[in-house]
TORBA-559997 format. One line per field, with one value per atom (N, C-alpha, C): residue in one letter; z, y, x negated. Coordinates in steps of 0.1 Angstrom, whole numbers, plus 5000, padded with zeros to 4 digits. Layout:
<rs>
type = (a_...)
pz = (Z_...)
py = (Y_...)
px = (X_...)
</rs>
This chain:
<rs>
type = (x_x_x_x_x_x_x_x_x_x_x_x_x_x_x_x_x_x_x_x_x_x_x_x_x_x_x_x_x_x_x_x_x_x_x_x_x_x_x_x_x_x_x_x_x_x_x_x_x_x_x_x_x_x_x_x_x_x_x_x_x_x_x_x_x_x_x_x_x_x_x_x_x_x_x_x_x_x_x_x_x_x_x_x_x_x_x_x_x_x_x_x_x_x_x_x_x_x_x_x_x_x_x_x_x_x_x_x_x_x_x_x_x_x_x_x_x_x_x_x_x_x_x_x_x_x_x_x_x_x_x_x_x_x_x_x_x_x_x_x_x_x_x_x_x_x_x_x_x_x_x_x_x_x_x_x_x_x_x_x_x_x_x_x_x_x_x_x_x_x_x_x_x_x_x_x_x_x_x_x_x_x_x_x_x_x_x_x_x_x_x_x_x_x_x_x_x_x_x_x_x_x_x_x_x_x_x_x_x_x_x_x_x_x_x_x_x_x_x_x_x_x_x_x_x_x_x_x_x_x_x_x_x_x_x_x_x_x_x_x_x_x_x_x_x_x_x_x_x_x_x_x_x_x_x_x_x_x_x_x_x_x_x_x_x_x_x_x_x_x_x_x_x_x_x_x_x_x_x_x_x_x_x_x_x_x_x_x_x_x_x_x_x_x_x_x_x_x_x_x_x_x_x_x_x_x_x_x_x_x_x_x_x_x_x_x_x_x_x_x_x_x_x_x_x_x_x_x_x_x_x_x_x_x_x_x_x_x_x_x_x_x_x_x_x_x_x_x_x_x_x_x_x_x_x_x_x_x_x_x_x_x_x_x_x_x_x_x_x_x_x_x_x_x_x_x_x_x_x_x_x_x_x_x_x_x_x_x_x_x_x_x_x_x_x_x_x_x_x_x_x_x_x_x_x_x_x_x_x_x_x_x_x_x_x_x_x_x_x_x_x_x_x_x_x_x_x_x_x_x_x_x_x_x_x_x_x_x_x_x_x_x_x_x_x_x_x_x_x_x_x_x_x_x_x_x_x_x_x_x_x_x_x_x_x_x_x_x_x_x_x_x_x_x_x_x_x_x_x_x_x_x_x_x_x_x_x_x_x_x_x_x_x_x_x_x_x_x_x_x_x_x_x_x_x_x_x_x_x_x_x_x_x_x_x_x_x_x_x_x_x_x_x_x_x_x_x_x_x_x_x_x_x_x_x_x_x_x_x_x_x_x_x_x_x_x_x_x_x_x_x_x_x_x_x_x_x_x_x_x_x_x_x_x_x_x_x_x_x_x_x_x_x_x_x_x_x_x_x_x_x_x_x_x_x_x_x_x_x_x_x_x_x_x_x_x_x_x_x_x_x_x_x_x_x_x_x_x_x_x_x_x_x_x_x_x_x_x_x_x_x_x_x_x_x_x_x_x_x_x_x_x_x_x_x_x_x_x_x_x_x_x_x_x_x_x_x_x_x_x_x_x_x_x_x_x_x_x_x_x_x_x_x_x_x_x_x_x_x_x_x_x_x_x_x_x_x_x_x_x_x_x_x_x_x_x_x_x_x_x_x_x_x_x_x_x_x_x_x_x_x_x_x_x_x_x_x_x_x_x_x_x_x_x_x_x_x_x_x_x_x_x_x_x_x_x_x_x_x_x_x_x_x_x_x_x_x_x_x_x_x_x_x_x_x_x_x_x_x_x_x_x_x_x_x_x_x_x_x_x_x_x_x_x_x_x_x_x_x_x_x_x_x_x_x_x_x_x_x_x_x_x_x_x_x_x_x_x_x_x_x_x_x_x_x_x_x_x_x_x_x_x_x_x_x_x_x_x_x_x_x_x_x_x_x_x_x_x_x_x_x_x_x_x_x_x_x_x_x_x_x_x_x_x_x_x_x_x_x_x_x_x_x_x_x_x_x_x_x_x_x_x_x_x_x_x_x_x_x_x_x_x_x_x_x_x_x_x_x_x_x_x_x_x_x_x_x_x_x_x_x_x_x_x_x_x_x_x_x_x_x_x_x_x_x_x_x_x_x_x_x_x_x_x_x_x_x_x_x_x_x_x_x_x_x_x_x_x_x_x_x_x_x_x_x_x_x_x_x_x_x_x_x_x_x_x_x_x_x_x_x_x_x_x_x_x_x_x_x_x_x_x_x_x_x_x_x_x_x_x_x_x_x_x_x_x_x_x_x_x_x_x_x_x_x_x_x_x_x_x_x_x_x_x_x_x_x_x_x_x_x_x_x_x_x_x_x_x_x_x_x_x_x_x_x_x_x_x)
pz = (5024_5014_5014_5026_5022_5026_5015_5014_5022_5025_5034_5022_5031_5012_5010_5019_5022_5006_5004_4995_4980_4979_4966_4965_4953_4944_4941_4946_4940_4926_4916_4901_4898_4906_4908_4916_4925_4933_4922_4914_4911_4895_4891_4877_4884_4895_4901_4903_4908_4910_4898_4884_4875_4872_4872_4865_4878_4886_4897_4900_4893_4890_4879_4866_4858_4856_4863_4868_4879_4883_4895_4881_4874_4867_4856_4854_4842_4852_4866_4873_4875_4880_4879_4867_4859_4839_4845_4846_4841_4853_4866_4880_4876_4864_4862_4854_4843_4834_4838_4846_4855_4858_4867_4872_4883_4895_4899_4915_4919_4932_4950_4939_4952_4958_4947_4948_4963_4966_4975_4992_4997_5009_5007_4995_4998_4997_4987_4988_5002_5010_5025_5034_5033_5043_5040_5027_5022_5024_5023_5026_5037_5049_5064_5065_5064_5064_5059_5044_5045_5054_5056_5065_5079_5083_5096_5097_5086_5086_5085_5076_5075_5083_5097_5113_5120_5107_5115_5111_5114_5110_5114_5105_5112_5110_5114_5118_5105_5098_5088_5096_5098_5110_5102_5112_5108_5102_5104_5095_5104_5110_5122_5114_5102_5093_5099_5091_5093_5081_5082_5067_5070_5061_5063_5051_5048_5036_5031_5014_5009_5008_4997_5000_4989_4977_4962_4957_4960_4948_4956_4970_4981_4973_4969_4969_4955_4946_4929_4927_4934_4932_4937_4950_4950_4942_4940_4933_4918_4917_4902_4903_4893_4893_4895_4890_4891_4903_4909_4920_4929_4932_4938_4939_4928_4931_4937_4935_4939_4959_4959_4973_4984_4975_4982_4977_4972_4975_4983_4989_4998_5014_5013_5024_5025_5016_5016_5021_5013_5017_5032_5035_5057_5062_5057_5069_5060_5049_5052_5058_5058_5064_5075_5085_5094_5112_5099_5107_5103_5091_5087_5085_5077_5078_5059_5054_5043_5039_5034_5032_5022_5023_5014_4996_5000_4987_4978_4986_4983_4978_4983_4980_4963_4954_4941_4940_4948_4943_4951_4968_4970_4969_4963_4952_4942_4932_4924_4926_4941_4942_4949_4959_4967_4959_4955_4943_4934_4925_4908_4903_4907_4907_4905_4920_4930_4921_4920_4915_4897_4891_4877_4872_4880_4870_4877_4893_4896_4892_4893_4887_4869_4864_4848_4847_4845_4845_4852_4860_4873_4873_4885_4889_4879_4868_4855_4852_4847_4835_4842_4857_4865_4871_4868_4870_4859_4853_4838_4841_4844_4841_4854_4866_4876_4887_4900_4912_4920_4926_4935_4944_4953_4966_4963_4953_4944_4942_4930_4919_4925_4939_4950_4953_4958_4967_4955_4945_4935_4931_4924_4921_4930_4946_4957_4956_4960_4964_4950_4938_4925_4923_4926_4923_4932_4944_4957_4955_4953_4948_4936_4926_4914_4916_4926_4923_4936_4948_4956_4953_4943_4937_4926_4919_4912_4922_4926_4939_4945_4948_4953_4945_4932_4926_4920_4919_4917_4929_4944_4949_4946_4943_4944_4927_4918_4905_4910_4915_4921_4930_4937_4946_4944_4927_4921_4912_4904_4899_4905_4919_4928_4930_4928_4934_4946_4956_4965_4968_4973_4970_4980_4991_5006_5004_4989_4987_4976_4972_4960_4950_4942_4933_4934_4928_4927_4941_4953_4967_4972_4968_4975_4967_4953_4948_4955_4957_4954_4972_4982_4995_4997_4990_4986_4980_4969_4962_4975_4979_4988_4999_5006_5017_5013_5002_4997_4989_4989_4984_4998_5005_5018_5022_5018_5025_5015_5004_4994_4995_4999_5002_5012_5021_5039_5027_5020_5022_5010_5003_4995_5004_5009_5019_5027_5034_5043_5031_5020_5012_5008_5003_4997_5008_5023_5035_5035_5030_5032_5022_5007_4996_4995_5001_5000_5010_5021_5028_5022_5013_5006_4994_4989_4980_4988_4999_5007_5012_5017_5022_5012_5000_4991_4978_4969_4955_4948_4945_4935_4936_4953_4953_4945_4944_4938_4926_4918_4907_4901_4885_4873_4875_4887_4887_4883_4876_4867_4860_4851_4841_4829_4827_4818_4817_4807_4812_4816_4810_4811_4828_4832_4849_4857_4865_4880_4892_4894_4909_4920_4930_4941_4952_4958_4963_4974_4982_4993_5005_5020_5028_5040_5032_5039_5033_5037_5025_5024_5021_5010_5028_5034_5046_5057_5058_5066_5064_5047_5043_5050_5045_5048_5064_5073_5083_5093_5087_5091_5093_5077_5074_5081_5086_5091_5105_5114_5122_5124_5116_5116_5111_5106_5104_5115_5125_5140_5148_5151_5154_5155_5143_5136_5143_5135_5136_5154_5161_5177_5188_5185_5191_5189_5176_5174_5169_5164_5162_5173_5186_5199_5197_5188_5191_5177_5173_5155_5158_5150_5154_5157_5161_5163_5155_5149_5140_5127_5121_5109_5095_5086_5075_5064_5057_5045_5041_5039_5035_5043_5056_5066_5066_5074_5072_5058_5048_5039_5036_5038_5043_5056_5064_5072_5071_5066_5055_5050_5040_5028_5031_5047_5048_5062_5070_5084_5089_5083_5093_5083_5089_5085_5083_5087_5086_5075_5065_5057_5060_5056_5054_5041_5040_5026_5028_5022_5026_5016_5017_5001_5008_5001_5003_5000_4991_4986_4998_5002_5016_5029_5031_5042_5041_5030_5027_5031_5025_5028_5037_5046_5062_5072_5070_5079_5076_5065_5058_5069_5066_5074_5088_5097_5109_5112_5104_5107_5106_5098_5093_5107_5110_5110_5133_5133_5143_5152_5150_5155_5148_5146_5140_5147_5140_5138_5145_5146_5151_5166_5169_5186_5190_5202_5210_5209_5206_5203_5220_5223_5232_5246_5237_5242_5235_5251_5241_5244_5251_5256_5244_5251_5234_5234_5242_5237_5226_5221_5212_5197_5199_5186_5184_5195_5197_5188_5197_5187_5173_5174_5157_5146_5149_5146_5139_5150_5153_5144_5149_5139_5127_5123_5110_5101_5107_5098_5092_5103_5101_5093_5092_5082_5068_5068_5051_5051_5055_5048_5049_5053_5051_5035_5040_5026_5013_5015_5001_4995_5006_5005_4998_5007_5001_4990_4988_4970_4961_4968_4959_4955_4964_4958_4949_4957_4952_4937_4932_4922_4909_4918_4909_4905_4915_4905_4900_4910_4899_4898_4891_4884_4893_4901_4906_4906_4890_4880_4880_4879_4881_4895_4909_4921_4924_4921_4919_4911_4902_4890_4900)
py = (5031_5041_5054_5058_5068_5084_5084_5099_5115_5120_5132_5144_5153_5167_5170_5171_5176_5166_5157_5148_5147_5156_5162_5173_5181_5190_5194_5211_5209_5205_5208_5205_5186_5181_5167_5160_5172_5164_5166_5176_5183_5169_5168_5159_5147_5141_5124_5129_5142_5144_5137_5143_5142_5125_5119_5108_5098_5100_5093_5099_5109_5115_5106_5107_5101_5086_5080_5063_5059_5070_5072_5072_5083_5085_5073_5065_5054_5044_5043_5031_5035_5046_5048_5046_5048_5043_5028_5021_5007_4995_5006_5001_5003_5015_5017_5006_5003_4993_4980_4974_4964_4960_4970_4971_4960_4958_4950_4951_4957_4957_4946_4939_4933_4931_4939_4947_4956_4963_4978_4972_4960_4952_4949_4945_4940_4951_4961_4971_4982_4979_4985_4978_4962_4955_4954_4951_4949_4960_4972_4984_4987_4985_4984_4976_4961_4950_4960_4965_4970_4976_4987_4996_4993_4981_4977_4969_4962_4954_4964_4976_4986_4989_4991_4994_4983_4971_4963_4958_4969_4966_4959_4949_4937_4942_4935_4941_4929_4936_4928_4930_4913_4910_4912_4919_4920_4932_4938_4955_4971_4966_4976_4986_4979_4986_4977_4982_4973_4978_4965_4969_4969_4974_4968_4970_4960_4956_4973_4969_4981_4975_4963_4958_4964_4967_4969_4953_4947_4936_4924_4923_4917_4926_4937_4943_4942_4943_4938_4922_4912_4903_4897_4908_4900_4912_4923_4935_4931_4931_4939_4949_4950_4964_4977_4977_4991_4996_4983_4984_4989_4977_4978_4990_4997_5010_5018_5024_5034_5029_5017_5014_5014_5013_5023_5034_5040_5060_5061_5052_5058_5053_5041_5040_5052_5051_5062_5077_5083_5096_5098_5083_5082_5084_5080_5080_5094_5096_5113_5121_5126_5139_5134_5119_5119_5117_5110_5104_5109_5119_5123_5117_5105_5099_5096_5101_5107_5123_5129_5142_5143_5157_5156_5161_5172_5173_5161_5151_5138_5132_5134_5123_5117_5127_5113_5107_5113_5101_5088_5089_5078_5066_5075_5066_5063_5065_5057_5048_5052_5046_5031_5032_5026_5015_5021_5015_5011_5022_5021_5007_5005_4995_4980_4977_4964_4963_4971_4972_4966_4972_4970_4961_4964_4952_4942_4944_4929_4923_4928_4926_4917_4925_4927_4915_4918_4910_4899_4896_4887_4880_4880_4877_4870_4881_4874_4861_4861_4852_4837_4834_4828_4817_4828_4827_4818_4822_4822_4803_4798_4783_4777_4787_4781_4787_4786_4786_4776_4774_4764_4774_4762_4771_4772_4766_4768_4782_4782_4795_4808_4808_4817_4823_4813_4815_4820_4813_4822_4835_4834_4851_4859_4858_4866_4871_4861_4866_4875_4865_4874_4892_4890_4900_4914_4908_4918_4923_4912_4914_4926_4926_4930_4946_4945_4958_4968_4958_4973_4975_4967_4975_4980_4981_4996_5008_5005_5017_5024_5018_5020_5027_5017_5028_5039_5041_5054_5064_5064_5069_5080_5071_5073_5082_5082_5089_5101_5100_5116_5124_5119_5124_5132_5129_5128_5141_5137_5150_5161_5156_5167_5174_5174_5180_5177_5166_5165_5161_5168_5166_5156_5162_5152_5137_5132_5120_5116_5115_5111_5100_5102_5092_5080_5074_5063_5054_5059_5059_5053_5061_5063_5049_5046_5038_5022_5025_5012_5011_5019_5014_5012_5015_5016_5002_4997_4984_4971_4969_4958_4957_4967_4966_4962_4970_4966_4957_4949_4937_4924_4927_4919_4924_4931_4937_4931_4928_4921_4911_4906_4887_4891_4895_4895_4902_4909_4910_4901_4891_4882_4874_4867_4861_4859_4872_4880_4875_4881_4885_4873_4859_4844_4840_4842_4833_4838_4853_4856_4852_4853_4850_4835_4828_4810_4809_4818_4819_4821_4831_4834_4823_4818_4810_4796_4792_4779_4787_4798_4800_4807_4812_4818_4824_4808_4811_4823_4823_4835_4848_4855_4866_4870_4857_4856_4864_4874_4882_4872_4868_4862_4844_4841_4831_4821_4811_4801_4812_4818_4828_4815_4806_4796_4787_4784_4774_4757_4758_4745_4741_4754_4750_4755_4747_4746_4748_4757_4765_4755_4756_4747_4754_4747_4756_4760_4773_4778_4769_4773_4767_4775_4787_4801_4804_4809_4819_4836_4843_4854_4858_4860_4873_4867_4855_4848_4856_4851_4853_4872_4877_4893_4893_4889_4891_4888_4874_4870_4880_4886_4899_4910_4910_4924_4923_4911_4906_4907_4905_4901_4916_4924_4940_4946_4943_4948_4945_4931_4925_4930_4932_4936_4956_4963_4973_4975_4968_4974_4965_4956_4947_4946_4941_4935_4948_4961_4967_4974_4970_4973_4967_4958_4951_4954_4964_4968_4968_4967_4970_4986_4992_5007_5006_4997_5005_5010_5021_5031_5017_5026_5019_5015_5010_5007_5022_5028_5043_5051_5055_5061_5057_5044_5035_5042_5040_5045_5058_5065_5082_5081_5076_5077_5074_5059_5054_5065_5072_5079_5095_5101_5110_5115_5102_5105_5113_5112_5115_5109_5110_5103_5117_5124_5140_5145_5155_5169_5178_5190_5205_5210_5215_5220_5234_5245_5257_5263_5266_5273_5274_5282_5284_5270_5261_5250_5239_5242_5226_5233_5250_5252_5252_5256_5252_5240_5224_5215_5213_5214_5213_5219_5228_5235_5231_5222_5215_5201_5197_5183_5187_5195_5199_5202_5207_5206_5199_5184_5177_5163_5160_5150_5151_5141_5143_5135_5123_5115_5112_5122_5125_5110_5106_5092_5084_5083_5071_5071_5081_5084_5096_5097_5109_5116_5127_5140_5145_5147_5150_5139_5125_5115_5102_5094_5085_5066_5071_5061_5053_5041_5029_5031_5029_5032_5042_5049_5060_5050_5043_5029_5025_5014_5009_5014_5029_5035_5044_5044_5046_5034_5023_5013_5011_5011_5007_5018_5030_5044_5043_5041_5044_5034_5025_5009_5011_5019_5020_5035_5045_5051_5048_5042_5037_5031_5025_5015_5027_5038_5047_5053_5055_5061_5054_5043_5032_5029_5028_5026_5035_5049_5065_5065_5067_5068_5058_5045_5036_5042_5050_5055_5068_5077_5092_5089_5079_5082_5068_5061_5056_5044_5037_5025_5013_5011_5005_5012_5009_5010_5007_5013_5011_5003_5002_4991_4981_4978_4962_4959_4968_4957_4954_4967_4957_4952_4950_4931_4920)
px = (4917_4912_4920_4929_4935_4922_4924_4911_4917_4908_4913_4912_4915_4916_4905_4894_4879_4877_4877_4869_4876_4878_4886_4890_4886_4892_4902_4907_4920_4924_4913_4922_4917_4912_4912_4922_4931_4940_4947_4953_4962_4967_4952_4956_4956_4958_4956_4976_4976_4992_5000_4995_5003_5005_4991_4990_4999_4995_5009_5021_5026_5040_5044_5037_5040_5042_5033_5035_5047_5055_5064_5078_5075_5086_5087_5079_5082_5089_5086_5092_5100_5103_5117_5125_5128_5132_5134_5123_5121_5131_5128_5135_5151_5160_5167_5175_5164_5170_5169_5163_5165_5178_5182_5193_5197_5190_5191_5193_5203_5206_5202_5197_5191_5178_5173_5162_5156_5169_5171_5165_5171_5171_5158_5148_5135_5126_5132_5124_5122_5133_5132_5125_5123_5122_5104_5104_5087_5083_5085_5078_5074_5083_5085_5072_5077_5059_5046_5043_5036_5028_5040_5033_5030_5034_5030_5015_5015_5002_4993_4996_4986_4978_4988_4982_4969_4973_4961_4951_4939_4928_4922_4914_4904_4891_4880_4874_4862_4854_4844_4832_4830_4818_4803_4797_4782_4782_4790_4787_4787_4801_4808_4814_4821_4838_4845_4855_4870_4877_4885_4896_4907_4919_4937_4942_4954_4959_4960_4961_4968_4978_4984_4997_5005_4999_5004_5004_4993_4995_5007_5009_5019_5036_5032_5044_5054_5042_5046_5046_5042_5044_5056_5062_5077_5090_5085_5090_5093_5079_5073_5066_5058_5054_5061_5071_5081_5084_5093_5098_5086_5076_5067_5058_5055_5048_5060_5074_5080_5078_5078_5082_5066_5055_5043_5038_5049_5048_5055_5063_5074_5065_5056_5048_5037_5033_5025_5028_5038_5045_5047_5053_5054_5046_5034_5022_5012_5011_5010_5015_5027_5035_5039_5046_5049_5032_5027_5012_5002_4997_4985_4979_4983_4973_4969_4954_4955_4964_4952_4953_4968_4974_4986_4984_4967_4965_4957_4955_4949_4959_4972_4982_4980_4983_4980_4971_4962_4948_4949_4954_4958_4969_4976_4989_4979_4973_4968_4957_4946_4942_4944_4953_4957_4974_4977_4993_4989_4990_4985_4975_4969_4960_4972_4971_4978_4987_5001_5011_5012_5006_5002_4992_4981_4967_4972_4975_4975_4988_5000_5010_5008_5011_5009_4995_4985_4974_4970_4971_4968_4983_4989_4999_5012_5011_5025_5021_5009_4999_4998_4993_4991_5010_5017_5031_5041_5036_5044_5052_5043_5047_5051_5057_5060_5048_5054_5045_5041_5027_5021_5015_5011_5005_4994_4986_4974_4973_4982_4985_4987_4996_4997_4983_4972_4961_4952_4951_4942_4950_4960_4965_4960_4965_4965_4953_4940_4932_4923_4923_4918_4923_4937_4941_4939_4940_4936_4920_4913_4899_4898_4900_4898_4905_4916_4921_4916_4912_4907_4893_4886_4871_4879_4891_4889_4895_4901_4908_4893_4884_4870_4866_4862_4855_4860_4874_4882_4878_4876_4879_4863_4850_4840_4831_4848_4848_4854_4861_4873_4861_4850_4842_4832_4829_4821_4826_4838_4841_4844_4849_4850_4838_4828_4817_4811_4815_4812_4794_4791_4777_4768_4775_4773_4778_4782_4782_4777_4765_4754_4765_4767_4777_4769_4757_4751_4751_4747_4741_4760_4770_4784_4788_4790_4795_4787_4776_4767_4771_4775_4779_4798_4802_4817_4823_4815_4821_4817_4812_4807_4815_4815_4823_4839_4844_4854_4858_4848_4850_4846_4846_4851_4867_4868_4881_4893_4887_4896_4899_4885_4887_4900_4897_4907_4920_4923_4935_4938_4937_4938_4942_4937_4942_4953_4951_4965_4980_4974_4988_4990_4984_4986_4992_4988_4999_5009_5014_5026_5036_5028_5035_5038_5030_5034_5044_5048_5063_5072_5071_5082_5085_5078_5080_5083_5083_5086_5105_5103_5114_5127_5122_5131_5124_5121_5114_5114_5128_5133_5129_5128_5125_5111_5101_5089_5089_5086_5086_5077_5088_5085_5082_5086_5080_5097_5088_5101_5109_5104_5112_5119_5105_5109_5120_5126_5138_5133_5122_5120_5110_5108_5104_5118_5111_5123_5119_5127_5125_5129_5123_5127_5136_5144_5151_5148_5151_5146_5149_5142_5145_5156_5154_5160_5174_5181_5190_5182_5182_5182_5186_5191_5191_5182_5182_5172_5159_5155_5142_5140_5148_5150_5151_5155_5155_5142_5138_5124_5110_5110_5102_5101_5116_5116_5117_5112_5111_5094_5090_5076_5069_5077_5073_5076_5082_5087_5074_5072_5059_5044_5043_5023_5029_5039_5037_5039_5049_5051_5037_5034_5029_5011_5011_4996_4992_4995_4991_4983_4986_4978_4961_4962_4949_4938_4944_4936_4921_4911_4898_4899_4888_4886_4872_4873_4857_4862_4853_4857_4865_4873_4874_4864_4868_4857_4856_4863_4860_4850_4855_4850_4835_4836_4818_4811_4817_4807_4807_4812_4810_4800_4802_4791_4781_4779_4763_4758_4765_4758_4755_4768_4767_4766_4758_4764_4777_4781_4794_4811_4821_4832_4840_4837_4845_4839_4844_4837_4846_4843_4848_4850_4862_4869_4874_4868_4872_4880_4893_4899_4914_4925_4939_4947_4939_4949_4948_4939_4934_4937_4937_4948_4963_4966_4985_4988_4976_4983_4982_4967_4969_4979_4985_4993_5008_5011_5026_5023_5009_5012_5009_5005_5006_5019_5023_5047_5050_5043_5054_5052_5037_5031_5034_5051_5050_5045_5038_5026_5016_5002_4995_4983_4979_4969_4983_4991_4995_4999_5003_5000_5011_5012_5021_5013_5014_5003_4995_4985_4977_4977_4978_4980_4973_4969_4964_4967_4981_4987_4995_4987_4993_5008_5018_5029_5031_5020_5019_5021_5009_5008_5018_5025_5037_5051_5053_5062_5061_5048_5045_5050_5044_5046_5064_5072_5083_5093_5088_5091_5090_5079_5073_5080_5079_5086_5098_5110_5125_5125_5114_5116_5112_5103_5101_5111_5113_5129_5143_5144_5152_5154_5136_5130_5129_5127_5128_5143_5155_5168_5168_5174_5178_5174_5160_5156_5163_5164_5172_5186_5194_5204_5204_5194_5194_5191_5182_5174_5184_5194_5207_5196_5192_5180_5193_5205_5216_5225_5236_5248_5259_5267_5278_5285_5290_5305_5299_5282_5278_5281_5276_5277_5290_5304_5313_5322_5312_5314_5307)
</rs>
C-alpha cells in the first residue's frame, strides 16, 4: 500500500503529515518512559526482517495481484506499539528516499496507513487482550491472523478516504473502495499467517521478547530454547536471507494497490501537476540511490540482491541511531 504523490493532495498529505508526526511524537514519550534498553537490538534487527519480507511479494492466485507484509502488527507484538510504530517509520523512511519506493509527499499517509493501524489497533486491541493470560500457539495464530486482517482493511480503506478527499477522480470512491477491501483482505489472511509462523518462533525460542505476554504473576513463561542473541542472531540471519536471496523470486504481478488502480482506472500510474509533487520528486531523485530496488539503468538481479542486503543494514542503522539521538533510555540505568 505504499501510495505514490499523484494519489494525494497536498493539504491531505500535509494533515496525514501531522497526524503521523504526532503518533511519532507520543511514541517517542512512551518509548522514553519505558526505558528499556533492550529494546534498541530488536528494534534494529525487526525492522531489517521487516523490510526484507517486504521485498517478497506473493502472488494471490486467481486474480493476477500480489501482496507483502506490512509488518506493524509482527512489529508491535514483539515491540509494542511505541516501539513498534517508531521502528516502521524508520522502514518506511528507507525505502522512500533510498528506493522510491512510495511517494515522499505520501509519506504520512503511508505511515498511518501502513503503521498506525498494525502498531496500535492490532497491538492495543487485538494482541494485548488475547495476551493477557499467557501465550499458546493457538492465541499466536488467532491474534496474528485477526489482527493483520482487521488492520490492513482499515489501512485500505484509509488509503481509498485520502483518494477521495484528494479529489482523485480517476478513482470513483464507491467503485475504488469496493475493489480495494477484497483484495486486501486476502493479503491479510497471507500476512496473518506469515506473521503467526514467525511469532510462534519467537515464543518457542525466546518467550519474553513477546510484548505483554505473562504480564500476570500468576502465569508462567516457559523458558526459551534460544538465549536473547541467538534469538537476535537467527532473525537477522533470516532478514539476510528473504531480503539477499528469495527476494529474487517475488511475484512481478502489481500490488493490491496497483491491481486496483488498474481495475478502476486502467492504469497503475497517475499524473500530479503542482510545485509541491515536483519538490518531492526531485528530493527523492537525489536521495533514492536504487530506485525500485535495482542498480539504476539496470536490470540485473544482483540489483534486488543488494538492495535487499543494503536496505536491511540501513534500517537497522536507522532504528539504532534514532534509538540514541532521540535518548529512548537513560544512560545511569544501563550502567546499573
Amino acid at each position: 500500500m505504499h501510495m505514490a504523490d499523484a494519489l494525494v493532495a497536498p493539504a491531505v498529505a500535509g494533515t496525514m503529515y501531522v497526524l503521523s508526526t504526532g503518533a511519532a511524537g507520543v511514541s517517542v514519550k512512551k518509548v522514553r518512559e519505558e526505558n528499556d534498553p533492550k529494546k534498541i537490538p530488536v528494534m534494529g534487527v525487526m525492522g531489517a526482517f521487516v523490510f526484507a519480507t517486504q521485498m517478497l511479494n506473493f502472488t494471490i492466485p486467481g486474480t493476477g495481484s500480489s501482496g507483502h507484509l506490512c509488518g506493524g502488527m509482527m512489529l508491535s507484538a514483539m515491540l509494542g506499539p511505541y516501539a513498534g510504530f517508531l521502528t516502521m517509520i524508520g522502514v518506511l523512511l528507507v525505502q522512500c528516499l533510498l528506493f522510491a519506493d512510495g511517494g515522499l509527499l505520501a509519506l504520512g499517509c503511508n505511515i498511518w496507513n501502513m503503521a498506525f493501524y498494525g502498531c496500535f489497533v492490532g497491538a492495543l486491541l487485538i494482541w494485548k487482550p488475547i495476551m493477557r493470560k499467557g501465550a499458546s500457539r493457538i492465541k499466536i495464530i488467532v491474534a496474528s491472523i485477526l489482527g493483520c486482517v482487521l488492520t490492513l482493511q482499515m489501512g485500505a480503506f484509509s488509503v481509498s478516504i485520502e483518494t477521495l478527499l484528494s479529489g482523485i477522480t480517476e478513482l470513483p470512491f464507491s467503485v475504488f473502495v469496493g475493489t480495494m477491501q477484497p483484495i486486501h483482505l486476502a493479503i491479510g489472511l497471507v500476512e496473518g499467517l506469515i506473521t503467526a509462523a514467525v511469532l510462534v518462533f519467537v515464543n518457542e525460542a525466546r518467550p519474553e521478547l513477546l510484548w505483554e505476554v505473562g504480564k500476570s504473576e500468576d502465569v508462567k513463561v516457559n523458558e526459551g530454547k534460544l538465549s536473547f542473541k541467538g534469538t537476535i542472531i537467527a532473525i537477522a540471519v533470516a532478514a539476510a536471507i528473504c531480503g539477499g536471496a528469495i527476494s529474487l523470486f517475488a511475484s512481478a504481478f502489481p500490488d493490491g494497490l496497483e491491481w486496483s488502480m488498474e481495475q478502476v482506472a486502467g492504469t497503475t500510474e497517475l499524473e500530479a501537476d503542482g510545485g509541491a509533487y515536483e519538490t518531492a520528486a526531485n528530493i527523492q531523485e537525489t536521495t533514492s540511490l536504487l530506485p525500485d530496488y535495482a542498480f539504476k539503468d539496470s536490470e540485473s538481479p544482483a540489483g534486488t540482491s543488494f538492495s535487499g542486503i543494503v536496505g536491511a543494514l540501513v534500517v537497522v542503522g536507522v532504528c539504532v541511531g534514532a534509538s540514541y539521538a532521540f535518548r529512548f533510555f537513560r544512560k545511569k540505568d544501563i550502567a546499573a
